[in-house]
N, C-alpha and C positions, 0 to 999 in steps of 0.2 A: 641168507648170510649167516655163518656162526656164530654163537657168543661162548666166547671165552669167560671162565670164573680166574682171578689174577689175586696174588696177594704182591706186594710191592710196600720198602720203606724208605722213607724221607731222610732229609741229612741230618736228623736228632734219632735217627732209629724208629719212629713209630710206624707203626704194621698199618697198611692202609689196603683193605680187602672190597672187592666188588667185580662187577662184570660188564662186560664189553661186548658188540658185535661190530667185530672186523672182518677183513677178507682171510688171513692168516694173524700167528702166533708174533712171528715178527711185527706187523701194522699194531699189533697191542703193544708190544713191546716200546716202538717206537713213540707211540703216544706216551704211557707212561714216562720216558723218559723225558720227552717234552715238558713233562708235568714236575719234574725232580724228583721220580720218583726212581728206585730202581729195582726191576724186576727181581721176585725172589720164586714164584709160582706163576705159567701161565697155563691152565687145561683149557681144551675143548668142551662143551655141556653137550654131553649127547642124549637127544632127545630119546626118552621109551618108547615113546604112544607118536604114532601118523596119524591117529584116527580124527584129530581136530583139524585136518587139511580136505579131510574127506566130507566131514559134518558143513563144515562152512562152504562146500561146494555145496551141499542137497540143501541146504539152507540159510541161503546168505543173509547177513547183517540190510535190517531194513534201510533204505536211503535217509539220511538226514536231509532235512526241508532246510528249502534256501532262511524262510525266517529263522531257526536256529542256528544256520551259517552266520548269517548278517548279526546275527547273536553274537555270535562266537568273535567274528571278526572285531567288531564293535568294545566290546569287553578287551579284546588283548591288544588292540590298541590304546586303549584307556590303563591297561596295565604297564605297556612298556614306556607308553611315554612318562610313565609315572616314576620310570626307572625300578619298578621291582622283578626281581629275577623270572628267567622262562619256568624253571620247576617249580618254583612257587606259584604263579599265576596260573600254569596247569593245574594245579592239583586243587587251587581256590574255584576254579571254574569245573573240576571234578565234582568238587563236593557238590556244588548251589545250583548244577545243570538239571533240569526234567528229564529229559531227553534220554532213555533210557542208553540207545545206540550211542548218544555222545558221550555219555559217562564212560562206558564202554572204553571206547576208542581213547580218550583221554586218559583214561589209568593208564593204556597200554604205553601209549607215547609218553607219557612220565616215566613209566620204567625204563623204556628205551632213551628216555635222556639223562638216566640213571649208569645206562650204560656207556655213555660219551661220545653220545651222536648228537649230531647237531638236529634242530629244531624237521627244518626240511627233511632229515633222512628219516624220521621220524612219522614224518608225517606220508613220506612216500609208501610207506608200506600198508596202505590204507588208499589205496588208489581209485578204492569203488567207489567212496566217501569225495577224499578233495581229487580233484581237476590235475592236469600237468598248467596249467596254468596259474593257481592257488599254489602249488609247489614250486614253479619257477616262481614268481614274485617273492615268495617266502625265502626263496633261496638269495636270489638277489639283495635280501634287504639284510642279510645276515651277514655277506659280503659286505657288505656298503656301512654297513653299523646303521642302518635306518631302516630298521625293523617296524617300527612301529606307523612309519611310513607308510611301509607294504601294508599293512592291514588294513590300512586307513583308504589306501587305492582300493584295496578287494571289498570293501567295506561300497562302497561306492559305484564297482562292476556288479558287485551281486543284489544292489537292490536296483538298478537298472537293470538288471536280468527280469528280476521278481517282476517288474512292471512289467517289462516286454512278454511275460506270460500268462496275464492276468489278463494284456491286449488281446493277446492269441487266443485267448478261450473263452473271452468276451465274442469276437469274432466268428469263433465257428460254434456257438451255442446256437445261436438259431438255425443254420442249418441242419444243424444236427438232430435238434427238437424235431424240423421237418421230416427227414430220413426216416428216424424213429415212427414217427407217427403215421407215413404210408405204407411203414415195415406192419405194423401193429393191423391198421385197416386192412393189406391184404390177407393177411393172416385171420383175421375173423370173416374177412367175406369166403377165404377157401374153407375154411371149418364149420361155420354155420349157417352165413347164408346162402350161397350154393348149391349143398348138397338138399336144402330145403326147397330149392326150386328144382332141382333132379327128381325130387319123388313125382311131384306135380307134373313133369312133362312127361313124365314113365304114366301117368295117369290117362293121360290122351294119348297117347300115342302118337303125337305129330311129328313131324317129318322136321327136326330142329336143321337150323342154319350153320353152314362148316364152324364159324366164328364160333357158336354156342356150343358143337360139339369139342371142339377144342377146350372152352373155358371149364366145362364138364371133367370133362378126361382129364386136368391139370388138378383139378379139385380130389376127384376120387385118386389120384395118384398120392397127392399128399399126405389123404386119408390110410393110405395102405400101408406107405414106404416112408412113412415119416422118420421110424427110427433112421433110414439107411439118408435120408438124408440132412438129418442133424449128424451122424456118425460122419458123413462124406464133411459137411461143413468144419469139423471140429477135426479134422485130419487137415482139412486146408488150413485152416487158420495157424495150428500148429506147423505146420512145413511151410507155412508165409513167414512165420515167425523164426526160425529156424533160419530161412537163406536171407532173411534180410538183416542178420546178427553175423554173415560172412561180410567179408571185404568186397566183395563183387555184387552182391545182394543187398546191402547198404550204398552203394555207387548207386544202380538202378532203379532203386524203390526213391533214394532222392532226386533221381530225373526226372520222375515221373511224379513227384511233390511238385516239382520248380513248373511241372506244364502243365496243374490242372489246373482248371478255369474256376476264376475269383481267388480262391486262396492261393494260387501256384504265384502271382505277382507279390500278394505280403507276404508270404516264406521268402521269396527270393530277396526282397527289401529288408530283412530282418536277418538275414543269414549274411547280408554285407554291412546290415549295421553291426552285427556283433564283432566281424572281421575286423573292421577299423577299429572298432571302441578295443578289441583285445589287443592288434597289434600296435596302438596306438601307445595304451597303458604300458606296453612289455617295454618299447624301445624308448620311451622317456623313464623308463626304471635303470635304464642298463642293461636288458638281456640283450643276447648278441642279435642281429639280424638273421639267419638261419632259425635260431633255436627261436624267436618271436614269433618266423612265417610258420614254423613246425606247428607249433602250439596254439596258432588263431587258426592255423588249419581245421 
């Protein structure tokens, strides 16, 4: 969206200058007017440099963790119910964040509420960070005048999230531990003990069993062709990675969550507790019924 630079004066005359992102010249125009102001300059800011559209594609802004969301949340509930202004309360939680990426993000959305957007448009432009769900509730609660509401419900979905992921990796750590550790044994019996008993039957020269020449021949295979197949694994994984970030490829890779055995039943239990607890939250806030199912979707 554009931001317009505006100069604009009041009914004593006084020159009141700043900038906006609207759709066009006129949507400024009309805001300011809303404001008693009346237009005297409105330009367009046109940007020099694309190259910051490029960099945060090769290098995108780390995830903020749910604990510094529940942060976040927590705090601007504490602040609006407090009644002190939205610029003010961002720019307080600018300063005193750790959180490197939040500091970040929060200058940005000050400035853009500088420009006379409201809190949600704000925060939508930042969509890698908060949810359509964290942005519907926000939006809803700025309509309603119970802002401070919304934070207090997200405040509330997001450390029920926090647990519900603490369950989930509580859960598949031992498995995992296991995985790992048959990964690790066959990997030492193909590299070293193996080929230790290969010298020894090469010594007698007997006549080994199909089974032993197979487990042989797998060994000195991996000894050979290791590069080619760490290379092959690390081409798969990347092009697994790759069609399960499509639409079509993110459909299948969750079918196939929902039907492995042991975990495929808690995914499936946890993926309808989130449904209700989302859609549940959106439609006692006010979001409309379509835009609710959209967003627990």
């Amino acid at each position: 969206m554009p931001i317009f630079r505006y100069k604009a004066r009041d009914k004593k005359g006084g020159l009141h200058e700043g900038q906006q992102e609207s759709q066009s010249r006129e949507a400024v125009a009309i805001r300011l007017m809303d404001d008693r102001l009346t237009p005297v300059l409105i330009e367009e800011i046109i940007s020099t440099t694309k190259l910051n559209i490029n960099f945060d594609q090769l290098f995108p802004e780390p995830k903020i963790g749910l604990n510094d969301m529940v942060l976040f949340c927590r705090q601007m509930h504490a602040l609006t119910r407090s009644g002190i202004p939205i610029m003010r309360a961002i720019f307080g939680l600018a300063e005193t964040a750790k959180n490197p990426t939040m500091v970040a993000i929060l200058k940005d959305v000050a400035a853009t509420l500088g420009r006379g957007n409201t809190l949600s448009q704000a925060l939508s432009s930042h969509q890698s960070q908060f949810s359509p769900l964290f942005i519907s509730m926000i939006s809803v609660g700025e309509s309603t005048g119970h802002l401070d509401q919304a934070f207090k419900q997200l405040v509330g979905h997001l450390e029920m999230e926090r647990d519900t992921r603490k369950k989930v990796v509580a859960a598949i750590r031992y498995p995992t531990l296991v995985i790992s550790a048959i990964f690790i044994a066959i990997m030492v019996v193909n590299v070293f003990v193996i080929p230790s008993f290969s010298k020894v039957f090469a010594k007698f020269g007997a006549d080994l069993p199909f089974a032993t020449k197979i487990l042989l021949a797998s060994s000195n295979f991996f000894l050979e062709f290791w590069w080619l197949i760490l290379g092959g694994l690390f081409f798969a994984i990347v092009g697994f990675i790759k069609y399960t970030r499509t639409k079509e490829g993110e459909y299948q890779w969750d079918r196939v969550k929902l039907k492995l055995p042991l975990v495929g039943s808690l995914l499936n239990r946890i993926a309808l507790s989130r449904f209700t607890r989302t859609f549940s939250m959106l439609s006692s806030a006010g979001v409309p019924i379509l835009q609710a199912l959209e967003v627990s979707a």
